[in-house]
C-alpha positions as CSV (number, residue, x, y, z in Angstrom):
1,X,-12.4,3.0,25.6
2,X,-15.3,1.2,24.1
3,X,-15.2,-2.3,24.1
4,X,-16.6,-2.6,20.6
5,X,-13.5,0.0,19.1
6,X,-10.6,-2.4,19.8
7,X,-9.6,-5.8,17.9
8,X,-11.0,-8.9,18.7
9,X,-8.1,-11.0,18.4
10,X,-5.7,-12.1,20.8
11,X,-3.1,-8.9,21.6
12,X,-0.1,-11.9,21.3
13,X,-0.5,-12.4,18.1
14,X,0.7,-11.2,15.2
15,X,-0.9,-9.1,11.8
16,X,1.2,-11.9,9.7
17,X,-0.9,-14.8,11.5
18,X,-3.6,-13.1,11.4
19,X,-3.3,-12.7,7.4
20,X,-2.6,-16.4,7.0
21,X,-5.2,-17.2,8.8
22,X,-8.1,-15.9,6.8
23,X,-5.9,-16.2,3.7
24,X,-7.4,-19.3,2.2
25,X,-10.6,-17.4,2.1
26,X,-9.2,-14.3,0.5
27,X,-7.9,-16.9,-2.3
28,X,-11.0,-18.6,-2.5
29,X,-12.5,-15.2,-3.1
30,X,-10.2,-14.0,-5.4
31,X,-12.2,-14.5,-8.8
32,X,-15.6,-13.1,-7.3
33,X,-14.0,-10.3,-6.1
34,X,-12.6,-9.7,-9.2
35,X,-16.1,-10.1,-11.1
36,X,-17.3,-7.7,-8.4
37,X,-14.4,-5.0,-9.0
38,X,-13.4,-4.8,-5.4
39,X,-13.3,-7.3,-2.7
40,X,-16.3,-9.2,-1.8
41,X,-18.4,-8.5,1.5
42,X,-16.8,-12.2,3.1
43,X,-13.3,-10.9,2.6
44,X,-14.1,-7.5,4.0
45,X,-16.0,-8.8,6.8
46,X,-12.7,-11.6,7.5
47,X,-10.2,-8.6,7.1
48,X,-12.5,-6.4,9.7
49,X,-12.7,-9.5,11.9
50,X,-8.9,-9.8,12.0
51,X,-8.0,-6.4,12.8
52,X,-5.9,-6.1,9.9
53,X,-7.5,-2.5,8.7
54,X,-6.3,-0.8,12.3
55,X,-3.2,-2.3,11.9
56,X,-0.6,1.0,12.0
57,X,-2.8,2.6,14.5
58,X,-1.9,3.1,17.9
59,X,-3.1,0.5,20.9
60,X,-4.9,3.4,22.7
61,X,-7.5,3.7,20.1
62,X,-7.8,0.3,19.3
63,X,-5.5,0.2,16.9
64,X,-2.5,-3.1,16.6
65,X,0.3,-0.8,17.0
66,X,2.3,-3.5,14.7
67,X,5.9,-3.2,13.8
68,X,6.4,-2.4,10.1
69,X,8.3,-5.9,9.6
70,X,4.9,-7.7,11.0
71,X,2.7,-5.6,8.4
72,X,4.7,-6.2,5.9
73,X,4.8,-9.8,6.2
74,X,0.7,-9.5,6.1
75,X,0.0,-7.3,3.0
76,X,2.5,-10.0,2.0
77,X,0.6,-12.9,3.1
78,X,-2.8,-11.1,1.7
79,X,-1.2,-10.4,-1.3
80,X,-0.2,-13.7,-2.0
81,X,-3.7,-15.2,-1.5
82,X,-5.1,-12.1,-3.9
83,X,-3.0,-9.1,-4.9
84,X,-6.4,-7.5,-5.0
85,X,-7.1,-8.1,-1.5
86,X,-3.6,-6.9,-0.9
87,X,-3.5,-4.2,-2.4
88,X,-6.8,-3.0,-1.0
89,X,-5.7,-3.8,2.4
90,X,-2.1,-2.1,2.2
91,X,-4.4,1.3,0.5
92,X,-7.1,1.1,3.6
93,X,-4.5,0.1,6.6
94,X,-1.7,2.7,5.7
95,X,-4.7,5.1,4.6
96,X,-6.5,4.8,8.1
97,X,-3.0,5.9,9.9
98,X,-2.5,8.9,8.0
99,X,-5.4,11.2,9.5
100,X,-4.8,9.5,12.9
101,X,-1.5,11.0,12.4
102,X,-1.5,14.0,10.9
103,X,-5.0,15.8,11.9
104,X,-6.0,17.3,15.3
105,X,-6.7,15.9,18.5
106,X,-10.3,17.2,18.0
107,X,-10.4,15.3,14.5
108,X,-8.9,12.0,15.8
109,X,-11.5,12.5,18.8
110,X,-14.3,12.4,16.2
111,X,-12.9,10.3,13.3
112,X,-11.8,7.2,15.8
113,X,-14.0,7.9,18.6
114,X,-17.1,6.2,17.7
115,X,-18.3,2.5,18.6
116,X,-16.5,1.4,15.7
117,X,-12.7,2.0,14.5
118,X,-12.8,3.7,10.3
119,X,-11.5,2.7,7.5
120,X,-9.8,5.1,5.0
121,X,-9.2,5.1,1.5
122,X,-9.0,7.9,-1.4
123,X,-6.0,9.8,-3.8
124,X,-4.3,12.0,-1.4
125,X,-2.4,13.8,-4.2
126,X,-4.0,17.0,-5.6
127,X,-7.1,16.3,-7.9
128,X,-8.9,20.0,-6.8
129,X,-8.5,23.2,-5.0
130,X,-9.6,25.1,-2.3
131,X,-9.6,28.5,-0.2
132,X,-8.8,28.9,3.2
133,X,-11.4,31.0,5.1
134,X,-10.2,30.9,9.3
135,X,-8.5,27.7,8.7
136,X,-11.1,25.6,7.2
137,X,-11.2,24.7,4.1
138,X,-13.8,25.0,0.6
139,X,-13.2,23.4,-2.3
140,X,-13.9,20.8,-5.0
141,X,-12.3,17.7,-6.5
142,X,-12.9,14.6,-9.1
143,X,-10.3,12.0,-7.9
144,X,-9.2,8.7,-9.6
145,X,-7.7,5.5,-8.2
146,X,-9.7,5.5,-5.1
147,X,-8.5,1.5,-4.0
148,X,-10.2,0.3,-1.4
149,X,-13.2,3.3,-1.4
150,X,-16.5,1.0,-2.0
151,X,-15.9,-0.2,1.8
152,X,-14.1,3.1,3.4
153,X,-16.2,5.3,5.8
154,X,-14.1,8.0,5.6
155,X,-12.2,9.4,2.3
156,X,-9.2,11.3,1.8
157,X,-8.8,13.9,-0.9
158,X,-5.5,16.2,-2.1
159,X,-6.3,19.6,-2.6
160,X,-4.1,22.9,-4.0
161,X,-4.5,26.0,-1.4
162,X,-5.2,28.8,-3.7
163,X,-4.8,32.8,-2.0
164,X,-5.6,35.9,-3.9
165,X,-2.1,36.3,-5.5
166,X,-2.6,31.9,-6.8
167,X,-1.8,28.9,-5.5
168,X,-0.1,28.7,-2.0
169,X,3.4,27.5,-2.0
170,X,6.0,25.8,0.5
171,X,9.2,27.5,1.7
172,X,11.4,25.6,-1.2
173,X,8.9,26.8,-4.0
174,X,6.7,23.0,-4.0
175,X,2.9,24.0,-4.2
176,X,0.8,23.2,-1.1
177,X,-1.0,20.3,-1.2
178,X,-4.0,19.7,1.4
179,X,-5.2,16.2,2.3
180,X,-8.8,16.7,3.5
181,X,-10.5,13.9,5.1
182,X,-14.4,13.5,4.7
183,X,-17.4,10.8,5.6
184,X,-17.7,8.7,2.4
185,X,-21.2,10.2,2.5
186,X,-20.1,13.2,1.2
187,X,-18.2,11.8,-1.7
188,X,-19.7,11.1,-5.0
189,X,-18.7,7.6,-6.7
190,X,-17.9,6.3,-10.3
191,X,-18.6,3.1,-9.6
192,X,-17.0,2.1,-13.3
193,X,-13.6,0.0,-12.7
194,X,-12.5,-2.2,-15.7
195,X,-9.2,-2.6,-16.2
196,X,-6.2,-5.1,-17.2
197,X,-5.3,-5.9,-13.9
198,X,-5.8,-5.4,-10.3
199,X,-9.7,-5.7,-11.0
200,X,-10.7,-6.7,-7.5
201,X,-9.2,-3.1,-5.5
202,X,-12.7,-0.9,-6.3
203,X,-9.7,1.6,-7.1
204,X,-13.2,3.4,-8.4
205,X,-13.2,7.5,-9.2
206,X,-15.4,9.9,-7.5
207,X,-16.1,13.5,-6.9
208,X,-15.9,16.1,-4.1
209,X,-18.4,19.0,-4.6
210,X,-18.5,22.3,-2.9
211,X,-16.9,20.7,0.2
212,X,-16.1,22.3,3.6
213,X,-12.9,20.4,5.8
214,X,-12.9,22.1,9.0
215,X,-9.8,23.0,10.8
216,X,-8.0,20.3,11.7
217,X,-9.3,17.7,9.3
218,X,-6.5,18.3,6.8
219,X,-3.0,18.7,6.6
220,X,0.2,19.2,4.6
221,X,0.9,15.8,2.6
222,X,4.2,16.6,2.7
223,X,4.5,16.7,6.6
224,X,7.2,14.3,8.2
225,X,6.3,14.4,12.2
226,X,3.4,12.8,13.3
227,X,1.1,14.4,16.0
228,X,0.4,11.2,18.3
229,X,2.9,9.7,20.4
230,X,3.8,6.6,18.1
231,X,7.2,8.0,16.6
232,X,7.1,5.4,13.6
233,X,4.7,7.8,12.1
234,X,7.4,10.3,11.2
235,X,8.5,8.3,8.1
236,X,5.4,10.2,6.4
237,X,2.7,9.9,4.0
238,X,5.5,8.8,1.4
239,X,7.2,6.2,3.6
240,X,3.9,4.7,4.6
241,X,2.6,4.6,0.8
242,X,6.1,2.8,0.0
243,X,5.8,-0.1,2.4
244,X,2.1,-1.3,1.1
245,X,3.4,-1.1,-2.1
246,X,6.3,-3.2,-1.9
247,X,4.5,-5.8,0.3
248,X,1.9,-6.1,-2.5
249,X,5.1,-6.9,-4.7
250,X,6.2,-9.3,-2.1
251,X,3.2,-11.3,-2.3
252,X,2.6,-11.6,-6.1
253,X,6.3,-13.0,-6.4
254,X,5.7,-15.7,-3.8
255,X,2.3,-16.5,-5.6
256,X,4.3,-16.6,-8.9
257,X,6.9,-19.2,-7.7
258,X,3.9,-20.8,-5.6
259,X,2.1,-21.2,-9.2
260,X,4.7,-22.2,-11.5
261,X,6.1,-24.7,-8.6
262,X,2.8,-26.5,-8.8
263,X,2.4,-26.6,-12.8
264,X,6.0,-27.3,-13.3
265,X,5.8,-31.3,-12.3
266,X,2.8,-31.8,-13.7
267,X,3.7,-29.9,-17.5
268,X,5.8,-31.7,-20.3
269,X,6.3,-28.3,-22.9
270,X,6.4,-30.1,-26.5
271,X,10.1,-30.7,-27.2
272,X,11.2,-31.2,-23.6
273,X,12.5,-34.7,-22.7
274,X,10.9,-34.3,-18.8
275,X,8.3,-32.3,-17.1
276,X,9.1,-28.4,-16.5
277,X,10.7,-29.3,-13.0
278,X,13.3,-31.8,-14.2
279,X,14.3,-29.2,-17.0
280,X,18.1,-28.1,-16.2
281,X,17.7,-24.7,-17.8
282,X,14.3,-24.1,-15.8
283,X,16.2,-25.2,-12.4
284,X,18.6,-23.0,-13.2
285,X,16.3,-20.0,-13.8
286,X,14.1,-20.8,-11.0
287,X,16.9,-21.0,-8.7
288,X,17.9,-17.4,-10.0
289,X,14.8,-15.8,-9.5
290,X,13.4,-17.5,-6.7
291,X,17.1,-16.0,-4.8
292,X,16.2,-12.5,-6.2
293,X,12.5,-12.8,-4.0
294,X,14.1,-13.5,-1.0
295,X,17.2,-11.0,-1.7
296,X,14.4,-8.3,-2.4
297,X,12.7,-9.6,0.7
298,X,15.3,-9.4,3.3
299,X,15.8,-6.2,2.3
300,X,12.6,-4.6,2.7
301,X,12.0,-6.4,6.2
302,X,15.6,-5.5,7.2
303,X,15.5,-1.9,6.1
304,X,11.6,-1.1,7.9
305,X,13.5,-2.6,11.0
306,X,16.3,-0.5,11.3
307,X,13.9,2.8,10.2
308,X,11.3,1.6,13.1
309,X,14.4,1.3,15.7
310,X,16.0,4.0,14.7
311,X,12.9,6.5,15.3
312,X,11.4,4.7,18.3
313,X,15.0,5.6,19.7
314,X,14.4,9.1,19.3
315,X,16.1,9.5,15.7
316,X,15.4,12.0,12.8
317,X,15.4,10.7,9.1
318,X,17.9,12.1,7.0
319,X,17.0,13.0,3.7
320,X,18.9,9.9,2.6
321,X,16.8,7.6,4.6
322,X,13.6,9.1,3.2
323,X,14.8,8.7,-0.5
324,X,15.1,4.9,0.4
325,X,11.6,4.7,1.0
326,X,11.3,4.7,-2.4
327,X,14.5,3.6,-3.8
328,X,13.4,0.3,-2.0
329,X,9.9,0.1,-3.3
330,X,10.8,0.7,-6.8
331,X,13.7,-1.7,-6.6
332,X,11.3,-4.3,-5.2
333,X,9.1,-3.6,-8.4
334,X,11.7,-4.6,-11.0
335,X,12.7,-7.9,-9.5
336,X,8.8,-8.7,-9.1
337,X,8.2,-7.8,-12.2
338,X,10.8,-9.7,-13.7
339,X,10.5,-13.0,-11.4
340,X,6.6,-12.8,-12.2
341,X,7.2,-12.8,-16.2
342,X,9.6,-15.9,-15.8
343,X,7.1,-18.1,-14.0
344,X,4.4,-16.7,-16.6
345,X,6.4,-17.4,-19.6
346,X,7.5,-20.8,-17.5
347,X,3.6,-21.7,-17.6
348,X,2.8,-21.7,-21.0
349,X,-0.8,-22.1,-22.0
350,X,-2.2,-23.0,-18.2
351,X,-0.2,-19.2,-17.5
352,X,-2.8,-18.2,-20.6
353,X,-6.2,-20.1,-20.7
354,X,-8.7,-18.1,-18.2
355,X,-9.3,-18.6,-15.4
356,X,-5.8,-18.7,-14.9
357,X,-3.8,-18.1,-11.5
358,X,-0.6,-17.8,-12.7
359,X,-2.4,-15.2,-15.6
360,X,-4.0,-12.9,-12.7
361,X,-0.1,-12.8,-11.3
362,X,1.1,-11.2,-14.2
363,X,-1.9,-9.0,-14.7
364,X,-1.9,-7.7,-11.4
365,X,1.9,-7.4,-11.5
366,X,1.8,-5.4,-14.4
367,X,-0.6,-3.0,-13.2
368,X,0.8,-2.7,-10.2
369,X,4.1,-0.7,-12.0
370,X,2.1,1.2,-13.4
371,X,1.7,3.8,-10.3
372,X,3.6,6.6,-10.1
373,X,5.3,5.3,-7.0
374,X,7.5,2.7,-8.5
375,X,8.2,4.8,-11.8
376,X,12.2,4.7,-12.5
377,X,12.9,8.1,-13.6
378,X,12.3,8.8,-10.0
379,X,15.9,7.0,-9.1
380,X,17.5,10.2,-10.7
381,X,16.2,12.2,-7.8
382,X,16.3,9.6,-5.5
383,X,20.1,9.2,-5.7
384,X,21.3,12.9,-5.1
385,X,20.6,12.5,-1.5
386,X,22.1,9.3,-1.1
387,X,25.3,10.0,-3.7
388,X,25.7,12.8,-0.9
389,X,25.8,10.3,2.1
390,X,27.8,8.2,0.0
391,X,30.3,11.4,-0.8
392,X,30.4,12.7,2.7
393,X,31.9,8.7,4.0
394,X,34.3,8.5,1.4
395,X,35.6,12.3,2.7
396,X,35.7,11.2,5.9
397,X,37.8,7.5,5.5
């Protein structure tokens, strides 16, 4: 192993103490990266320093190997300083696993092999098509949403398999989709990202032209057993994508109580007899919503736990326990959502006046339910698989 592809911190540590460590930068940070539209070269460099890309990736190839409770806590802890940052982070560290799971040896030999460990970003849903010619791959693509790409080396890109008679389709009638992994110099970027929130993730569009992904440098998105020995990476593309997200969520609600804590004993709102914090009705609330963080959060850490043990033991996911993934992210998303408003509304005009902390909170909260991860008509799908588990407990009591 080189000495240059592993991380430089101390192997007894944790990804968690490694976020809070460099944390205070990533906050002071926070408004130049969002000037900038993705994180600024200190933050990138910190977040390099600390290992926290290589995070899901196995020891062997320099990777942290950390448990899902410890990376969530750090997209957490990132999150918190700047969802940006956070959000970035959780794109680029669950993005670098996926091809280190999914691909070939001979692709993970050359995408992780050199003297220094990748970063990944990119849309891995379908935004082109391609033909299969003796298992590689040609096609083009124009992508959007690529978070975390301005810093990526390598890019990630969804493609439909079209054949003679249309496109390609699974065994239960889904269309293939492709995710083909390619150098960052081969992409083309729209380097345009202005938006309500979220302003600091480079989540910029670009373009794959006339592209060739040899064999072994893409895969089925919808595949749910890894290729490397690690069996966490069985919980798929979709379970990965799902824990970012909801430590992203995490963070901005501890940064939202964090805020309004601070402005609320030091802000008399015209009519109150005492400052914010001495207000009955805002105890009350607060109390209320600052319980629904840490309800949402035990859950999360519990349930990536129990998923972790139960594979590393050997275990297959049930289709219940893969429609959790997501029940729990979106879940996560409606109490943050709601806890972020309360502290916003809680702030009055230091929530409004830019620059405002408490302001980029419920920006970036907002546009973070915006993805098409944490959309709710989803929980109609989502609870036919666990209804059935439900059904099949009660039939057997």
């Amino acid at each position: 192993m080189n000495q240059q592809n592993t991380i430089s911190a101390a192997p007894a540590d944790t990804m968690a103490e490694r976020a809070r460590a460099i944390a205070p930068l990533v906050r002071a940070e926070a408004q130049a990266s969002e000037e900038l539209g993705t994180m600024t070269p200190k933050v990138v460099q910190a977040i390099k320093e600390a290992g926290l890309f290589w995070m899901l990736l196995e020891r062997k190839v320099g990777g942290a190997q950390a448990d899902m409770a410890d990376c969530m806590r750090a997209w957490e802890e990132i999150a918190a300083a700047d969802a940006s940052a956070g959000w970035s982070l959780m794109a680029n560290s669950t993005g670098t696993a996926v091809p280190y799971a999914y691909c070939s040896e001979e692709a993970v030999a050359e995408i992780y092999g050199g003297p220094e460990l990748p970063i990944m970003a990119g849309m891995l849903g379908p935004g082109g098509s391609a033909k299969e010619t003796d298992g590689a791959l040609h096609g083009s693509g124009k992508y959007r949403f690529g978070s975390g790409s301005l810093h990526a080396t390598w890019i990630g890109a969804g493609m439909f398999v079209m054949d003679e008679g249309g496109m390609r389709k699974l065994p239960d009638g889904s269309p293939v989709v492709r995710v083909c992994w390619r150098p960052a110099s081969e992409v083309t970027f729209d380097n345009e990202w202005n938006v309500l929130g979220l302003r600091g993730t480079g989540s910029v569009d670009y373009t794959l032209e006339e592209a060739t992904i040899p064999a072994g440098f893409h895969h089925e998105r919808a595949v749910q057993r890894g290729l490397r020995d690690w069996r966490l990476y069985d919980i798929g593309i979709p379970g990965l994508a799902c824990a970012g997200h909801t430590g992203v969520a995490l963070g901005l609600m501890r940064r939202a109580l964090e805020e309004i804590t601070r402005i609320a004993f030091g802000k008399k709102r015209p009519a109150y007899q005492t400052v914010l914090g001495d207000q009955q009705v805002f105890r009350h609330d607060f109390a209320y919503h600052e319980a629904s963080y840490h309800a949402a959060r035990d859950f999360t850490l519990r349930f990536y736990a129990e998923i972790q043990e139960y594979l590393e033991a050997g275990g297959e996911l049930t289709p219940a326990m893969r429609a959790r993934f997501r029940q729990n992210c979106i879940y996560v998303h409606k109490v943050a959502a709601e806890v972020v408003r309360f502290c916003y509304t809680m702030g009055g005009s230091e929530a409004l006046r830019e620059p405002s902390d408490l302001g980029r909170c419920m920006r970036d909260m907002y546009a973070a339910t915006q993805h098409i991860f944490v959309d709710t008509i989803a929980m109609q799908d989502i609870a036919v698989p666990i209804l059935a588990e439900w059904r099949e407990q009660a039939a057997a009591q």
